[in-house]
N, C-alpha and C positions, 0 to 999 in steps of 0.2 A: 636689309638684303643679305648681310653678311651671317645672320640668325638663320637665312632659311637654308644660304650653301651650309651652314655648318649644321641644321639640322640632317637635310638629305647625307652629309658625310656621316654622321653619327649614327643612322640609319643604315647606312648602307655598311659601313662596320661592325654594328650590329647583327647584320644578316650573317655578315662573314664568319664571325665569330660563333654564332649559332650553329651553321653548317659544319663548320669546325670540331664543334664537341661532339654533333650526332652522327659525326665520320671516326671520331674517334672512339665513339662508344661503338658505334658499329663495329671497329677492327677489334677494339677489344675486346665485345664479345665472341667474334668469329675465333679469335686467338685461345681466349678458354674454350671454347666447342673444340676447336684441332687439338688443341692440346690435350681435351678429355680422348677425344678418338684414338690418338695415338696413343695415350698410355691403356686403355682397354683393349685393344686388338692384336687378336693370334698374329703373330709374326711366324712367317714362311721364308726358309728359306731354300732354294731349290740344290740339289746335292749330285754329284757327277759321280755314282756308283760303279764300282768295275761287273756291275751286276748288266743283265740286259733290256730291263727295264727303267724307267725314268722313274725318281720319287722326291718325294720333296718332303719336309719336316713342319712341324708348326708347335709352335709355342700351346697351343690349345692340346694338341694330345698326340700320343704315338701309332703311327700307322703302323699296321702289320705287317704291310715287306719291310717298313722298317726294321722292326724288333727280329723279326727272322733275320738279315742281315746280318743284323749287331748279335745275334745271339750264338749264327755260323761262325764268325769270327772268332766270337768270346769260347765258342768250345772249342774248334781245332786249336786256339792259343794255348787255353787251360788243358786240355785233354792230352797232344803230342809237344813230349818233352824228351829230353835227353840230359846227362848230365854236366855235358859241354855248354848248355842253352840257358843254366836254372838263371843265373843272374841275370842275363836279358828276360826269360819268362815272366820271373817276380816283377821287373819293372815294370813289363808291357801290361802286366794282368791291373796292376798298382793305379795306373794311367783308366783305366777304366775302372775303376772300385769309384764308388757313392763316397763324398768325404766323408759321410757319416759312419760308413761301414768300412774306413780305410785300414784302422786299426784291429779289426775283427778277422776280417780279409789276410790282412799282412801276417797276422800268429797265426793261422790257418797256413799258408804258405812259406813262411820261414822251416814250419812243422815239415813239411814236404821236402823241401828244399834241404833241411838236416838230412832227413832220412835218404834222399836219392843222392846227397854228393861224394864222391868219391866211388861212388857203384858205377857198376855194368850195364846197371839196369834203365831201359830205353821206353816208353810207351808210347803208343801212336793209336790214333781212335779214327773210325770210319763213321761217318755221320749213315744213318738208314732213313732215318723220320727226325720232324718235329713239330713241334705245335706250340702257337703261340696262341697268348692272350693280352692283345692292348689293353684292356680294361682294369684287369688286377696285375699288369706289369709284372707278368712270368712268360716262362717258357718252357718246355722242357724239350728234351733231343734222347734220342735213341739211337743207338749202335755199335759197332764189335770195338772193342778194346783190346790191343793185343798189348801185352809184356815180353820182352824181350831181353836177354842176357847174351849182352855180346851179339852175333847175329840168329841167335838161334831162338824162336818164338817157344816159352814159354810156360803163358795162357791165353788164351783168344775166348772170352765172354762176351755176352751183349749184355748191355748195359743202360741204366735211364738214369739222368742225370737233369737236376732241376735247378732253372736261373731266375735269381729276384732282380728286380729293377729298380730303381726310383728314376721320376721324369723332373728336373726342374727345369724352369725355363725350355733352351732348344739342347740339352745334356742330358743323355740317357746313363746313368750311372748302375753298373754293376753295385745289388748290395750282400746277395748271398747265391754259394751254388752249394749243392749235395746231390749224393748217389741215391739215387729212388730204389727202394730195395721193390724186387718183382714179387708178387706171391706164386710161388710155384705151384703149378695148376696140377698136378700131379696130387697133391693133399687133398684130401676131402675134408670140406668147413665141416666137421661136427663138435 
């Protein structure tokens, strides 16, 4: 009698033990599925703009009010200077430079920064147009440039100027900007 309670016990441990492992495989399967999930999938995060629309960012790729945004920014920053400002300028412009292009970026702006300190000389830009492209991570912006000496303007040109990006992760990184030279339409191509 004591062979058959200790059978049913051994049995019924048995079962327990079995339920046991195929709850355990089961979690740890479910555990690498969540785990694959969550390290392949765009992260979004949503972002409080002083702009008047709502946008949101994702690890997958850069939307175009985005890049328009960051790119208004990145010009009136870079574009109106003065030279009571250059030392904040350089820093703020620095904060947004690509690590990769940090050093490129910075002798580029040192260059600047030699030449306008100790001057008179003021620049302020008006934005007219721009145009973005999320895909190849540019931009470009057009409009007047004024130069200034003291309060008295000048030059006032229009002007195009073009911005590189890199995206990693949810980090838009300034990697290059230049003055787009216009072809003046006045020439005839022969």
């Amino acid at each position: 009698m004591h062979f058959d309670i200790s059978h049913e016990r051994s049995q019924s441990l048995l079962r327990q033990r079995n339920m046991l492992a195929l709850t355990s495989a089961a979690l740890g399967i479910a555990l690498i599925v969540a785990t694959g999930l969550a390290a392949t999938r765009d992260r979004e995060i949503v972002l409080v703009p002083t702009a008047s629309k709502a946008l949101t960012i994702s690890s997958g790729e850069v939307t175009a009010d985005y890049l328009e945004l960051v790119t208004r920014d990145a010009a009136l920053m870079l574009l109106n200077r003065s030279p009571e400002n250059l030392d904040y300028w350089m820093a703020q412009i620095l904060e947004l430079a690509d690590p990769k292009s940090h050093g490129s970026l910075k002798s580029e702006l040192v260059r600047i920064v030699d030449e306008q300190r100790g001057s008179d000389v003021t620049q302020a830009f008006v934005i007219k147009s721009m145009t973005v492209d999320p895909q190849g991570l540019a931009s470009e912006v057009r409009g007047t440039l004024k130069t200034f000496v003291g309060a008295q303007v000048i030059a006032s040109d229009d002007r195009r100027f073009r911005f590189s990006w890199t995206y990693q992760g949810l980090r838009l990184g300034l990697s290059g900007f230049a003055q787009i030279a216009d072809e003046d339409p006045s020439k005839d191509p022969q």
